[in-house]
gemmi code that builds the backbone of each chain (N, CA, C; Angstrom):
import gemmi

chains = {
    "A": [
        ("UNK", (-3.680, -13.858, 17.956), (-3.143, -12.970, 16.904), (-4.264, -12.059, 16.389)),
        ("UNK", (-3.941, -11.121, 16.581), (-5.262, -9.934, 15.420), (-5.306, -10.488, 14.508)),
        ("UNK", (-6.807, -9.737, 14.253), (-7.383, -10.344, 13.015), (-7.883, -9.278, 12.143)),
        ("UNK", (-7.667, -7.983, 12.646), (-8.110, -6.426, 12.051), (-6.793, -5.813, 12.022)),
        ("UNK", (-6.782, -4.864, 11.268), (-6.554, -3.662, 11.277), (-6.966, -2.522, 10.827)),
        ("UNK", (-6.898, -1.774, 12.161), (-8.056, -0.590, 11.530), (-6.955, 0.760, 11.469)),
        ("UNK", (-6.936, 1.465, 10.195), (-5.914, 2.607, 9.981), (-6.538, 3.842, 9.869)),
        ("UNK", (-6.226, 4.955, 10.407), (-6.442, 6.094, 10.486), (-5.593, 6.775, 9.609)),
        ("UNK", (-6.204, 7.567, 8.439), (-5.300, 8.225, 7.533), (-6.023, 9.689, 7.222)),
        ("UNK", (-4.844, 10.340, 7.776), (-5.259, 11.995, 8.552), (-4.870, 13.344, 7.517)),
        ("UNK", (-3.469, 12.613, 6.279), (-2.870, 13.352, 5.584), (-2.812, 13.290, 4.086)),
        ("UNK", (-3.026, 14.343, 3.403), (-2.914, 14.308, 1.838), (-1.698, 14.314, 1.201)),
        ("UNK", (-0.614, 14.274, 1.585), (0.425, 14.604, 0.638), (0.647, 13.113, -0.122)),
        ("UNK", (1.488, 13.622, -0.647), (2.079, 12.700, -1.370), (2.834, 10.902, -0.710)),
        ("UNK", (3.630, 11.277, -0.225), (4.175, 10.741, 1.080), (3.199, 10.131, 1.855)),
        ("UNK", (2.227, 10.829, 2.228), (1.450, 9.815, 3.434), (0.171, 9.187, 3.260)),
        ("UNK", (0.387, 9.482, 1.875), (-0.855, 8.400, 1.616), (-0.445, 6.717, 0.890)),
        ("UNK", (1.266, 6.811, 0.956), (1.468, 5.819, 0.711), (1.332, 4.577, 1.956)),
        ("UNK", (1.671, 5.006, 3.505), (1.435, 3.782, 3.880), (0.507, 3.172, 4.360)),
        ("UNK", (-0.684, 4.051, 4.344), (-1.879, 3.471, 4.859), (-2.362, 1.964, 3.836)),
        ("UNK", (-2.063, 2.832, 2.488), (-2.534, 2.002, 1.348), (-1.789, 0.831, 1.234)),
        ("UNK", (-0.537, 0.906, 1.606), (0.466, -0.141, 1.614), (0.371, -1.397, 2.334)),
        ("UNK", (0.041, -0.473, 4.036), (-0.092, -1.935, 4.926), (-1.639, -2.111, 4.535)),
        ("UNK", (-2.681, -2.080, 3.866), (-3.800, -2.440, 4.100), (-3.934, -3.537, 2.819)),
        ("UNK", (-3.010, -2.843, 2.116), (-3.425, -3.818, 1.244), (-2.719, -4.918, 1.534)),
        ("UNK", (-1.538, -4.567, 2.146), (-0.699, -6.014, 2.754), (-1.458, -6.888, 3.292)),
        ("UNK", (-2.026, -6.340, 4.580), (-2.728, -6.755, 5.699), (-3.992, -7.755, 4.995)),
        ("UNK", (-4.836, -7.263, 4.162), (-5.918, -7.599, 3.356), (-5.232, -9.156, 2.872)),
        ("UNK", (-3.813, -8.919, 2.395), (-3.755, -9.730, 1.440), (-3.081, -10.922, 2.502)),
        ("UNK", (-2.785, -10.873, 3.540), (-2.554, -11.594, 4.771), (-3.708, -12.201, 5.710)),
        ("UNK", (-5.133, -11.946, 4.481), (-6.475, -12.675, 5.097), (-6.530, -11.736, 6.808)),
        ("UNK", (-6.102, -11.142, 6.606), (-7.146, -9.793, 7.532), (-8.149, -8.780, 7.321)),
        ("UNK", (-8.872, -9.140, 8.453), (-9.742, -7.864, 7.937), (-9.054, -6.538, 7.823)),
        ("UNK", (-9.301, -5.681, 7.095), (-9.403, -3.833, 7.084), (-9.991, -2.919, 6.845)),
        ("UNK", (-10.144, -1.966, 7.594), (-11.149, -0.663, 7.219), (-9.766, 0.520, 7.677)),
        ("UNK", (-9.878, 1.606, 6.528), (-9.334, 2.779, 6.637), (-10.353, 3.836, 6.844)),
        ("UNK", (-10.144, 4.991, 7.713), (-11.243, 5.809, 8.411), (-9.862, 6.865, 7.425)),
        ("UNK", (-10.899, 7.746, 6.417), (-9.895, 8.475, 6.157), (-10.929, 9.839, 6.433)),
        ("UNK", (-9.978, 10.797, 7.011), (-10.428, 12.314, 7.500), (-9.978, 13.286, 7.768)),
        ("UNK", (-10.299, 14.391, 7.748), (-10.106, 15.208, 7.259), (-9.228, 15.550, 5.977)),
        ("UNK", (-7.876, 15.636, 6.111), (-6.692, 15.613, 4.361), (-6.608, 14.744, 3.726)),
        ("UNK", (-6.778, 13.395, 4.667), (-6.802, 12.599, 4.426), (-7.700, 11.834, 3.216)),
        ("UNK", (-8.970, 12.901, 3.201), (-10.232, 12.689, 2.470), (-9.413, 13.009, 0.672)),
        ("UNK", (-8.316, 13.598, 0.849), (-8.004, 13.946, -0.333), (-7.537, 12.652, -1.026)),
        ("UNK", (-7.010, 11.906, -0.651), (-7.363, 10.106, -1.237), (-8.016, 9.785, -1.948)),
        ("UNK", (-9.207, 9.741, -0.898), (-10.102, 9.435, -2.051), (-11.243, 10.035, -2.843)),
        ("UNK", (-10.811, 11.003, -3.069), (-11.581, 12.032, -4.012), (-11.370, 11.562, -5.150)),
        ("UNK", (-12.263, 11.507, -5.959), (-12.613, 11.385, -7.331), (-11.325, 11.230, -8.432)),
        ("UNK", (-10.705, 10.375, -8.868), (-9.405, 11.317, -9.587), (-7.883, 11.975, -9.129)),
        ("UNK", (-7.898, 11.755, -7.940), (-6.686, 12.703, -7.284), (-6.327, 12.162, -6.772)),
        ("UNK", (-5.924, 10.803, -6.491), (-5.126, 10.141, -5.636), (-3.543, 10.339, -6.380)),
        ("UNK", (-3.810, 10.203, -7.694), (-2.523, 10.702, -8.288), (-2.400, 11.923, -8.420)),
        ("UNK", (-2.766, 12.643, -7.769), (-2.745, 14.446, -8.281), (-1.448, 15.113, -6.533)),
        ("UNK", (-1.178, 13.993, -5.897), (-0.888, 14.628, -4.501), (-0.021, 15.087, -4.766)),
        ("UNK", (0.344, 16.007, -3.640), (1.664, 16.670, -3.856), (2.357, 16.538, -2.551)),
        ("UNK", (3.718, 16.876, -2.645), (4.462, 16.473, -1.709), (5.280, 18.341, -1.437)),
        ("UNK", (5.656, 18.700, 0.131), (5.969, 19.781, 0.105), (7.552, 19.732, 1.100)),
        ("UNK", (8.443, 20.570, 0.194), (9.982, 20.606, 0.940), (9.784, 20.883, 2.363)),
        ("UNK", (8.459, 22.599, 2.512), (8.533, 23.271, 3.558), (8.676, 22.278, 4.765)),
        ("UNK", (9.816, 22.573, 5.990), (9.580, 21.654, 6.718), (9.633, 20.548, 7.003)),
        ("UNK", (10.640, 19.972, 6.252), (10.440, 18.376, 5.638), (12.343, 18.069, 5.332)),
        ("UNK", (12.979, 18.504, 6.415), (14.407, 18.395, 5.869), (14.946, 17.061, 5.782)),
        ("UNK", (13.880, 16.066, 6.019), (14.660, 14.638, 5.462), (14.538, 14.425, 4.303)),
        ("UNK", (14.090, 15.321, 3.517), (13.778, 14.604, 2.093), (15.149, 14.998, 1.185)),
        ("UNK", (15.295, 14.069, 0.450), (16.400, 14.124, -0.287), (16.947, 15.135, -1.392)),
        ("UNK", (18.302, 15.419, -1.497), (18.582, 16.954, -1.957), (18.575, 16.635, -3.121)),
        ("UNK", (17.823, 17.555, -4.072), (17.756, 17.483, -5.834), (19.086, 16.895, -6.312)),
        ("UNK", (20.273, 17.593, -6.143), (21.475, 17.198, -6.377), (22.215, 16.689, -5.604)),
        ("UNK", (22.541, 15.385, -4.895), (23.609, 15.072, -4.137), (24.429, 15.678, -3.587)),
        ("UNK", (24.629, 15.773, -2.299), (26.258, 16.770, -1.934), (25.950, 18.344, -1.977)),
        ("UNK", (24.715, 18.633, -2.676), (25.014, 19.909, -2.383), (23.379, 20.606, -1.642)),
        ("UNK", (23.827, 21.021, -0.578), (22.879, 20.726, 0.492), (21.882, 22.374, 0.427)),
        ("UNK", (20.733, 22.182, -0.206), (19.706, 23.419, -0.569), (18.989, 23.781, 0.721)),
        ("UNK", (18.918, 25.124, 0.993), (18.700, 25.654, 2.370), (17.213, 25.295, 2.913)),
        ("UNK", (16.183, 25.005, 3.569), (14.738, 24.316, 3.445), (14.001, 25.659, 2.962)),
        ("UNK", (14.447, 26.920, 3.462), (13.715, 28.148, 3.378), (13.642, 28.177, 1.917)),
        ("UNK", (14.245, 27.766, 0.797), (14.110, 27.473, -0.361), (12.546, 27.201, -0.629)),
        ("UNK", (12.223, 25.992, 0.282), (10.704, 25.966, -0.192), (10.065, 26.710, -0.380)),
        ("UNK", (10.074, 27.772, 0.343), (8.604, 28.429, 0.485), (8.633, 29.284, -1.085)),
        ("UNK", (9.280, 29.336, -2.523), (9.626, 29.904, -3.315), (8.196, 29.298, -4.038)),
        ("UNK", (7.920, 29.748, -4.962), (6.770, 29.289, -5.806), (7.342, 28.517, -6.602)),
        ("UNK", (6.383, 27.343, -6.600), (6.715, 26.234, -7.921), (7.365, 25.183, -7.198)),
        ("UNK", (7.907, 25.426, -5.810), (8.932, 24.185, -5.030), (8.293, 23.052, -4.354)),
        ("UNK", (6.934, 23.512, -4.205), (6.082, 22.044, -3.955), (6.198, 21.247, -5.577)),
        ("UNK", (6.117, 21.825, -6.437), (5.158, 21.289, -7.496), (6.802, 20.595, -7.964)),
        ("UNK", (7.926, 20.980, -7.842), (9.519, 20.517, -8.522), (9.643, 19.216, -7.475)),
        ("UNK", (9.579, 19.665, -6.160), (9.622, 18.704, -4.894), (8.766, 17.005, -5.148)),
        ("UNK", (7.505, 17.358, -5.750), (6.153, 16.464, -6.239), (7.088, 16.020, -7.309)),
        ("UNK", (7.317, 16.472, -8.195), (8.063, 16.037, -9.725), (9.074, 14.970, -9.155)),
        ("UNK", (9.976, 15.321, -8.394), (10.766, 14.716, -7.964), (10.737, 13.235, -7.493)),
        ("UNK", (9.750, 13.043, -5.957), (9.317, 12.319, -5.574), (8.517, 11.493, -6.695)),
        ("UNK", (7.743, 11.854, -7.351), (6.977, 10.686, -8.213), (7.963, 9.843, -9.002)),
        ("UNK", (9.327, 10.832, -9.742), (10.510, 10.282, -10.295), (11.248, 9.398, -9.794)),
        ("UNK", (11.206, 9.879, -7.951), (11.858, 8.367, -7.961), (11.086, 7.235, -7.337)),
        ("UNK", (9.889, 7.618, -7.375), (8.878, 6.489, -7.267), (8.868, 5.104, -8.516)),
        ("UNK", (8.884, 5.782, -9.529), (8.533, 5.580, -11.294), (9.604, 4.819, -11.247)),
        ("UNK", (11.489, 5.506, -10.975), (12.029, 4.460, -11.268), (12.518, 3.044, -10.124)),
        ("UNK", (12.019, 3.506, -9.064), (11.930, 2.257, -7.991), (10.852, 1.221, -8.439)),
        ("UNK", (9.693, 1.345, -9.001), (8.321, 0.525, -10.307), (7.569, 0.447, -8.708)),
        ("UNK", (7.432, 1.633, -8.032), (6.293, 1.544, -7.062), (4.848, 1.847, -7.662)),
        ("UNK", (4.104, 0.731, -7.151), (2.572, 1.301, -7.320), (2.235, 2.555, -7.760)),
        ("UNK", (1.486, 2.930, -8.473), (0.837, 4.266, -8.277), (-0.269, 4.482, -6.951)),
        ("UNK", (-0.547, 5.383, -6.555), (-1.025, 5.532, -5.265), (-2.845, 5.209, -5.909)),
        ("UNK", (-3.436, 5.450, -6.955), (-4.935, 4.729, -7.556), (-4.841, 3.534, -8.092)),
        ("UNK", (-3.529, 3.035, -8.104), (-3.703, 1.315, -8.327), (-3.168, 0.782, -6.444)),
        ("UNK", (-3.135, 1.005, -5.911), (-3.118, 0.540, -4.397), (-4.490, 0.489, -4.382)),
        ("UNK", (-5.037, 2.148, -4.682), (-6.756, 2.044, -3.808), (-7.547, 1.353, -4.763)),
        ("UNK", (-7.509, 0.840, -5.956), (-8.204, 0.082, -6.599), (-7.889, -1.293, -6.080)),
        ("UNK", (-6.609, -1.557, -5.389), (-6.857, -2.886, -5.364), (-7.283, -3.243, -3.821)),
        ("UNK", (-7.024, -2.060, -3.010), (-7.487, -2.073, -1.868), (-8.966, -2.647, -1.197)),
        ("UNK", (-9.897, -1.758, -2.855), (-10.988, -1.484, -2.967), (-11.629, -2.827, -3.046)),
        ("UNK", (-10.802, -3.999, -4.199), (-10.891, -5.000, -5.113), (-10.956, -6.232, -4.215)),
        ("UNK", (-10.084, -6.167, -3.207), (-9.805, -7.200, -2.002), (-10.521, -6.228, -0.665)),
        ("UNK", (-11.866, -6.098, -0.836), (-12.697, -5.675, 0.304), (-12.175, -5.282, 1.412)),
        ("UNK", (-10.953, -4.005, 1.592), (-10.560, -3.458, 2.306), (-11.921, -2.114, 2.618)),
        ("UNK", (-12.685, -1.998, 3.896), (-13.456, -1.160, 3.726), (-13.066, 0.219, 4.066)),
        ("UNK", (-13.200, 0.974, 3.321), (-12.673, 2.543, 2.658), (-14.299, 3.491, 3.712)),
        ("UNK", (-13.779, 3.603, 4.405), (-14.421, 4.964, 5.167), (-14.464, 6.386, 5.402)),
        ("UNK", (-14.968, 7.175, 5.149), (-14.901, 8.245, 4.934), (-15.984, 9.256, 6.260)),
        ("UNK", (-14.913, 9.933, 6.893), (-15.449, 10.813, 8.252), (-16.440, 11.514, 7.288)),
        ("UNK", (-17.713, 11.509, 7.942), (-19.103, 12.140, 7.650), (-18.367, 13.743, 8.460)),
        ("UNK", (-18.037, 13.792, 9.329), (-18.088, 15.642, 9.822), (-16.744, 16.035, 9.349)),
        ("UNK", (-15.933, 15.393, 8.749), (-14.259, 16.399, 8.184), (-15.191, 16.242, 6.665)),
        ("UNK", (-15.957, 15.381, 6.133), (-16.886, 16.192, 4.919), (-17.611, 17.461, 5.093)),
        ("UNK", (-18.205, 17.598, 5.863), (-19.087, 18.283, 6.518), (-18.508, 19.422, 6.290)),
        ("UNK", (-17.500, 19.535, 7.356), (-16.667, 20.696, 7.507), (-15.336, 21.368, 6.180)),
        ("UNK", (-15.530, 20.065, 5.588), (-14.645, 20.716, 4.411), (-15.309, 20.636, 3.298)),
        ("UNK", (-16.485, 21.016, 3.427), (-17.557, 20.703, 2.184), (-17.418, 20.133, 1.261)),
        ("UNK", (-16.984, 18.586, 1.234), (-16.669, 17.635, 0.280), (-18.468, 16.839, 0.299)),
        ("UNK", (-18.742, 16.497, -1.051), (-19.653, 15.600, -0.782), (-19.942, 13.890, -1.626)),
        ("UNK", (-20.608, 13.200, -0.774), (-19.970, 11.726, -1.161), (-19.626, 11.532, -2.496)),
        ("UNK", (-20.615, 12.204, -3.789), (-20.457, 12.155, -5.226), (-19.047, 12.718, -5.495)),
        ("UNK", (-18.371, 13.423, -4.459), (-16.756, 13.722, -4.709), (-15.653, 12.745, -4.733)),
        ("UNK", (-16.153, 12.009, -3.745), (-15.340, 10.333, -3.503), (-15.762, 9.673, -4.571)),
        ("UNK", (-14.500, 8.552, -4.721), (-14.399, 7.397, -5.928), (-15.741, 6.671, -5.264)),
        ("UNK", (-16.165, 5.387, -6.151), (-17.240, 4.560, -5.486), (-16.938, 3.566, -4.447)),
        ("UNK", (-17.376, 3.170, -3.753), (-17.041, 2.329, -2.974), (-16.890, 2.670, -1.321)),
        ("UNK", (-16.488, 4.005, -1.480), (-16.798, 4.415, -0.077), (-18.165, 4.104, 0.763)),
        ("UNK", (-17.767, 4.008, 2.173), (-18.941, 4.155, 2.770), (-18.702, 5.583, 3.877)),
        ("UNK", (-19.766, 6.459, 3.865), (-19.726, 7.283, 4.847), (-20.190, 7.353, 6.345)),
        ("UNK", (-19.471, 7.521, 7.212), (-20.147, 7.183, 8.460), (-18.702, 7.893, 9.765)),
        ("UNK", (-19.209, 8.432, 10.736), (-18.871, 8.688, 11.632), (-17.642, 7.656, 12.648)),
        ("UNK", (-17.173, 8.234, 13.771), (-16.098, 7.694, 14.630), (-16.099, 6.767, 15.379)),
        ("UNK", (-17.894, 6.319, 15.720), (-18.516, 5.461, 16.238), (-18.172, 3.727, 15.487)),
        ("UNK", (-18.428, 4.341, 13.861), (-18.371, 2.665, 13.415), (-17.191, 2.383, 13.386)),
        ("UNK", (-16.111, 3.424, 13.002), (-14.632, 2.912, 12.935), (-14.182, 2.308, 14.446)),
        ("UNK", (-14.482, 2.672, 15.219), (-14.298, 2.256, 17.042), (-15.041, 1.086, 16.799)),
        ("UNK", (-15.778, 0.512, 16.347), (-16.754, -0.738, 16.676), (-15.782, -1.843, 15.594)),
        ("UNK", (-15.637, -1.435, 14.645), (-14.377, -2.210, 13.568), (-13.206, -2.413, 14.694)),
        ("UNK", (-12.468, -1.205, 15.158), (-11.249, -1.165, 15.672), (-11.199, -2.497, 16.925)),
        ("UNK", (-12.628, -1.871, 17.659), (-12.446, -2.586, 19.051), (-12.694, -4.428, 18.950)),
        ("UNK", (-12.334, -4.656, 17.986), (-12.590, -6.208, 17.545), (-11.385, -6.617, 17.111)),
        ("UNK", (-9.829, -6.625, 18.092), (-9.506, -6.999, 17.987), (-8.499, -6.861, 17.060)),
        ("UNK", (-8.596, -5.617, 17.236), (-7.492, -4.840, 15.766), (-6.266, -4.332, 16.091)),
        ("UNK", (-5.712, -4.116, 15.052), (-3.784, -3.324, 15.059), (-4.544, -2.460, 14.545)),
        ("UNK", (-4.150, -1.358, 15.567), (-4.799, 0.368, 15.070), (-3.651, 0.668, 14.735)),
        ("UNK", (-3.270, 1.641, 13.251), (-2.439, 2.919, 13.470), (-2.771, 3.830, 12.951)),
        ("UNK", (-2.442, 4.721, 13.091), (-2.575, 6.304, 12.253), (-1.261, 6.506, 11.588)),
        ("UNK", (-2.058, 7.963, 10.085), (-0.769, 8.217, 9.374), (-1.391, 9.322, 9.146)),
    ],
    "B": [
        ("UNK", (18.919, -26.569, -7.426), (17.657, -26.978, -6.677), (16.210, -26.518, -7.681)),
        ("UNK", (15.414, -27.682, -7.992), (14.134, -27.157, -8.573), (12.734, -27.929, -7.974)),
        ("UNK", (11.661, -27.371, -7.735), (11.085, -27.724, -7.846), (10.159, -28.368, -9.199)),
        ("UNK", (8.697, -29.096, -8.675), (7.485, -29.048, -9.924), (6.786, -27.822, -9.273)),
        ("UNK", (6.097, -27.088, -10.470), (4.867, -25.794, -10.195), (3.611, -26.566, -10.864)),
        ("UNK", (3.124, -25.712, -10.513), (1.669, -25.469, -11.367), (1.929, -24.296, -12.055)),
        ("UNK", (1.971, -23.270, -11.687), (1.887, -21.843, -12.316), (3.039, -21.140, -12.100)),
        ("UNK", (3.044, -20.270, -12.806), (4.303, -19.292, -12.643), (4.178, -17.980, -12.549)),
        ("UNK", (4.199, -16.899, -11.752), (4.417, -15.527, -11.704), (5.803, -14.976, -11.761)),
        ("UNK", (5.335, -13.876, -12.693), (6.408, -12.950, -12.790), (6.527, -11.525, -12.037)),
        ("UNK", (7.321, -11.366, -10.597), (6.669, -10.135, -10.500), (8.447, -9.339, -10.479)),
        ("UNK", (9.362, -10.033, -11.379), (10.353, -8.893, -11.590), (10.164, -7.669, -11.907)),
        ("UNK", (10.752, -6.869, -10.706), (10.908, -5.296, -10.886), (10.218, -4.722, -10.364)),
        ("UNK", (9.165, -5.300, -10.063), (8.118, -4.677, -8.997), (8.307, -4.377, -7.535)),
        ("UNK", (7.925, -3.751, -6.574), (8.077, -3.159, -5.289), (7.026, -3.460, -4.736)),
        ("UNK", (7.517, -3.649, -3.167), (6.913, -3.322, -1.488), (5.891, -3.090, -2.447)),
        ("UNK", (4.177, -2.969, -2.252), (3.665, -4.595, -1.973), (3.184, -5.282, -2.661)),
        ("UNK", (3.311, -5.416, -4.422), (2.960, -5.935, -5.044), (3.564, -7.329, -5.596)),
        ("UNK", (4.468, -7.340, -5.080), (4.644, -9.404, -5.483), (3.648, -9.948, -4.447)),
        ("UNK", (3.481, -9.588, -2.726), (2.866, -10.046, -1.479), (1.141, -10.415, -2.792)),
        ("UNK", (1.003, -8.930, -3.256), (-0.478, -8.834, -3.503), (-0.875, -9.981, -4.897)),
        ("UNK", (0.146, -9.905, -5.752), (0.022, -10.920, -7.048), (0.110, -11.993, -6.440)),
        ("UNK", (1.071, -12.517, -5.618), (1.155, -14.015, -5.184), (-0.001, -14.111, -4.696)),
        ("UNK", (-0.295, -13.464, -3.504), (-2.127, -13.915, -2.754), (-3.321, -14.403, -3.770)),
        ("UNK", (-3.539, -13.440, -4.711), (-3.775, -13.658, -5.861), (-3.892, -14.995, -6.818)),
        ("UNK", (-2.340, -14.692, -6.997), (-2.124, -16.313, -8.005), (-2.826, -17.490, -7.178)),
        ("UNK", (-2.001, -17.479, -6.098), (-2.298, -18.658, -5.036), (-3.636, -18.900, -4.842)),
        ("UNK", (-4.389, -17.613, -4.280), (-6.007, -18.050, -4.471), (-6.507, -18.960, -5.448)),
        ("UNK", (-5.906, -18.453, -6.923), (-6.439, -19.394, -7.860), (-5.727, -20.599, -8.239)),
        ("UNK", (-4.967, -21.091, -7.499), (-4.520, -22.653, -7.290), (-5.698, -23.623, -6.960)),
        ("UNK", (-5.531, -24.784, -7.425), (-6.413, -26.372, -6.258), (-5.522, -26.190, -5.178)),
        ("UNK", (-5.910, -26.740, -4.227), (-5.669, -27.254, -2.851), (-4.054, -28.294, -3.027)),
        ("UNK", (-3.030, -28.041, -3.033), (-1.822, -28.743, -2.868), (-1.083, -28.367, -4.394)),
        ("UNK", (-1.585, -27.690, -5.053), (-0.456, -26.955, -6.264), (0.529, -26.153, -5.780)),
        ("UNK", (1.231, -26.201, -6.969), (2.187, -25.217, -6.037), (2.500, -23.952, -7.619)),
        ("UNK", (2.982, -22.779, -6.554), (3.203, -21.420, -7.611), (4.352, -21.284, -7.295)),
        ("UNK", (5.338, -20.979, -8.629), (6.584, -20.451, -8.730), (6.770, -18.534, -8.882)),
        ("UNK", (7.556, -18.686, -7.733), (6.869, -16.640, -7.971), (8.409, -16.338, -8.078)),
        ("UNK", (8.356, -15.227, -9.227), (9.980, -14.762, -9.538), (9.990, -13.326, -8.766)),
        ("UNK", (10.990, -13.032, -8.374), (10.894, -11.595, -7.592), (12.266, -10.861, -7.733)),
        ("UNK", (12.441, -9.452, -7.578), (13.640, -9.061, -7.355), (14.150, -7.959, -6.582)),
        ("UNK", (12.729, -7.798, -5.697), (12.534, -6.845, -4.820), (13.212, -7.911, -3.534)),
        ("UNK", (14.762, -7.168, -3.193), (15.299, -7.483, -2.387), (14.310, -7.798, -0.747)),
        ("UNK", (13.202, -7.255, -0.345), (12.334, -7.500, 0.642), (11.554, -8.983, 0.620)),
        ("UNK", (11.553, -9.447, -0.589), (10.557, -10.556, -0.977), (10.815, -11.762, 0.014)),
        ("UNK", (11.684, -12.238, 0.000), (12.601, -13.438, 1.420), (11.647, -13.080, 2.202)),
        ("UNK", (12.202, -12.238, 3.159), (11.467, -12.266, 4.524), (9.691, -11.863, 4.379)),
        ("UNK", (9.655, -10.707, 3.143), (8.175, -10.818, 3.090), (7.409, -12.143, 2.531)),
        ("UNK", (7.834, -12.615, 1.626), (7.020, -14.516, 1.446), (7.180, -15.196, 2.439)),
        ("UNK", (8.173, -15.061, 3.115), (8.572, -15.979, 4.502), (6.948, -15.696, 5.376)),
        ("UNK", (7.182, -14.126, 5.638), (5.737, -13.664, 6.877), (4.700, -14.100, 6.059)),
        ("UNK", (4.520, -13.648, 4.783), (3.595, -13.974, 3.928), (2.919, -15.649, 4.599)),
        ("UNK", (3.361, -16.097, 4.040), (3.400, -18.104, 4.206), (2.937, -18.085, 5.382)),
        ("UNK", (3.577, -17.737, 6.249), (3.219, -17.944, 8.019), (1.991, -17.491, 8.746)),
        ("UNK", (1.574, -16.406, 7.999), (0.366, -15.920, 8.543), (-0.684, -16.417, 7.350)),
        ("UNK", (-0.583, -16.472, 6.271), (-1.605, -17.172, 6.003), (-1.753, -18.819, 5.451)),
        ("UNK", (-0.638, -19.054, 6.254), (-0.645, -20.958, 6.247), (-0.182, -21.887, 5.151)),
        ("UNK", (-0.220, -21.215, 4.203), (0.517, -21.814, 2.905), (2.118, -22.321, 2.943)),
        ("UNK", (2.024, -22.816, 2.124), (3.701, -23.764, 2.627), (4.367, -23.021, 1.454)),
        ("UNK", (6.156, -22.300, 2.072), (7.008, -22.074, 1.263), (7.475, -23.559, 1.164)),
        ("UNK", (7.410, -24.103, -0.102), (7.942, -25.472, -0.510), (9.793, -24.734, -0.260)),
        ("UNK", (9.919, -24.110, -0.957), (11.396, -23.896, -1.499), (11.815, -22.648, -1.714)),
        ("UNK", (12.841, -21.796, -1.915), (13.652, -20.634, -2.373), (14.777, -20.647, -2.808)),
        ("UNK", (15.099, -19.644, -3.952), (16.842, -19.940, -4.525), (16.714, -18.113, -4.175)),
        ("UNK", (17.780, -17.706, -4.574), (18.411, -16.254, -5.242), (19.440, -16.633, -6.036)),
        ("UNK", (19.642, -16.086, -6.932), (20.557, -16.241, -8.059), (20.867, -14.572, -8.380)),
        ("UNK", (22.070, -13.966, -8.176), (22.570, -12.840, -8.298), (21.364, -11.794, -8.396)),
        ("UNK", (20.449, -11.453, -7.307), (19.476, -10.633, -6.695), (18.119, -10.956, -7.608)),
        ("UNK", (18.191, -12.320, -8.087), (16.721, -13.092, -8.842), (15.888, -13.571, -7.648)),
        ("UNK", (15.290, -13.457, -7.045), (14.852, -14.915, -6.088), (13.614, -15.391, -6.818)),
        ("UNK", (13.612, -16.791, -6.216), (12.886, -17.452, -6.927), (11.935, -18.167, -5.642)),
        ("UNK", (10.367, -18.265, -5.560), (9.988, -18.783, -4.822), (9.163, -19.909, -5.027)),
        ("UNK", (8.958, -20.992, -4.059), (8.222, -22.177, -4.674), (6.574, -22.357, -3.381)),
        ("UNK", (5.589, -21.840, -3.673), (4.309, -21.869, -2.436), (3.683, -23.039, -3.005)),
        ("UNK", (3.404, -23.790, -1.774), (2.116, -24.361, -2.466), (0.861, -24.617, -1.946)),
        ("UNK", (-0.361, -24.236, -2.421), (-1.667, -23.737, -1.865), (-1.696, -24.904, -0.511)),
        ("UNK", (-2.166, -24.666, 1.021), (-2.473, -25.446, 1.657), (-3.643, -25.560, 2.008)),
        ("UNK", (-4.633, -24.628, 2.033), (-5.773, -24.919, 2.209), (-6.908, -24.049, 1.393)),
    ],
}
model = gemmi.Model(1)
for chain_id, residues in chains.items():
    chain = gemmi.Chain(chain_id)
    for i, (resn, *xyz) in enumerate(residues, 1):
        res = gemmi.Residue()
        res.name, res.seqid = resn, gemmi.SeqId(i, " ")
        for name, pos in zip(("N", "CA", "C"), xyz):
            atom = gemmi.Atom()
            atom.name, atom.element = name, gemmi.Element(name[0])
            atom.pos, atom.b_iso = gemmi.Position(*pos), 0.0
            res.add_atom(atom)
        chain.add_residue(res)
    model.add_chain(chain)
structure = gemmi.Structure()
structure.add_model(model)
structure.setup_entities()
């Protein structure tokens, strides 16, 4: 049976930073090891403060559920100003009343139960983020160490 | 059906994955053969305490549901 899992988390929105955080902390709490390699948008996680700041966007995204029931809003709607930020409103609303986690109490507890939080040294690089931008606890390091975590025996996925 | 506990958690109302994460938790801080009563009402909890238990070795003593209450009975195994 594995004894790792190593997750690749590639995206900032709103939406996809929930399941990395989800199964790891599962996984963690199932006495597995974990390390998350988060990079490039992904880096928006764990930036300082903003794990609750994500936003979630209609554009493109026609599974997401219609403001009003039954009455079916065209997607080209998105691209209107303010429809990420109503779309975000939305989604957190029915986060709040489902009593899901907030997405900085996952990574605090992620953090708390020694899930190790990695952060791509060259999608910093290249998106001029620097480590004092990330919460504490990160470690920074390249594709090499996450492959040396992974190849031990791990459930890889990406999100 | 009842069991004896040691401890009791409450994780009514809570969601996917925080009863998994409080129980690990509670349970950590058990002796060796106590047992924790965990309340839940996140319809997933069954089969997730079930996997829960199995992969990390702890014994589900027991389970009820009572009109979408469930009630679980672990008790620390090692």
């Amino acid at each position: 049976m594995a004894k790792r899992m190593a997750i690749i988390s590639l995206h900032g929105s709103l939406d996809a930073g929930y399941p990395p955080l989800i199964l790891a902390t599962a996984a963690v709490a199932m006495d597995m090891e974990v390390a998350i390699f988060f990079t490039f948008y992904g880096l928006e996680i764990i930036k300082k403060g903003n794990a609750d700041k994500l936003q979630v966007s209609p554009i493109a995204n026609p599974a997401m559920p219609q403001p009003i029931p039954g009455i079916s809003v065209p997607n080209i709607i998105g691209v209107l100003p303010g429809m990420t930020a109503v779309a975000t409103g939305m989604m957190n609303g029915w986060m709040k009343k489902a009593n899901v986690a907030k997405l900085s109490e996952l990574l605090e507890i992620a953090i708390e139960s020694g899930v190790r939080i990695i952060a791509c040294q060259m999608s910093m690089d290249v998106m001029g983020i620097k480590k004092e931008d990330l919460i504490d606890g990160v470690e920074v390091a390249g594709a090499a160490a996450f492959i040396e975590f992974a190849a031990d025996d791990a459930i890889a996925l990406t999100f | 059906m009842s069991f004896n506990f040691d401890q009791e958690l409450d994780c009514s109302g809570l969601a996917c994955p925080m009863p998994i994460l409080k129980t690990k938790k509670a349970v950590d801080g058990l002796q060796i053969g106590q047992v924790l009563k965990m309340i839940a009402t996140d319809p997933g909890s069954l089969p997730d305490i079930q996997a829960w238990t199995s992969k990390t070795g702890h014994e589900l003593v027991g389970h009820e549901e009572d009109s979408g209450k469930f009630t679980f009975y672990i008790k620390r195994a090692k």
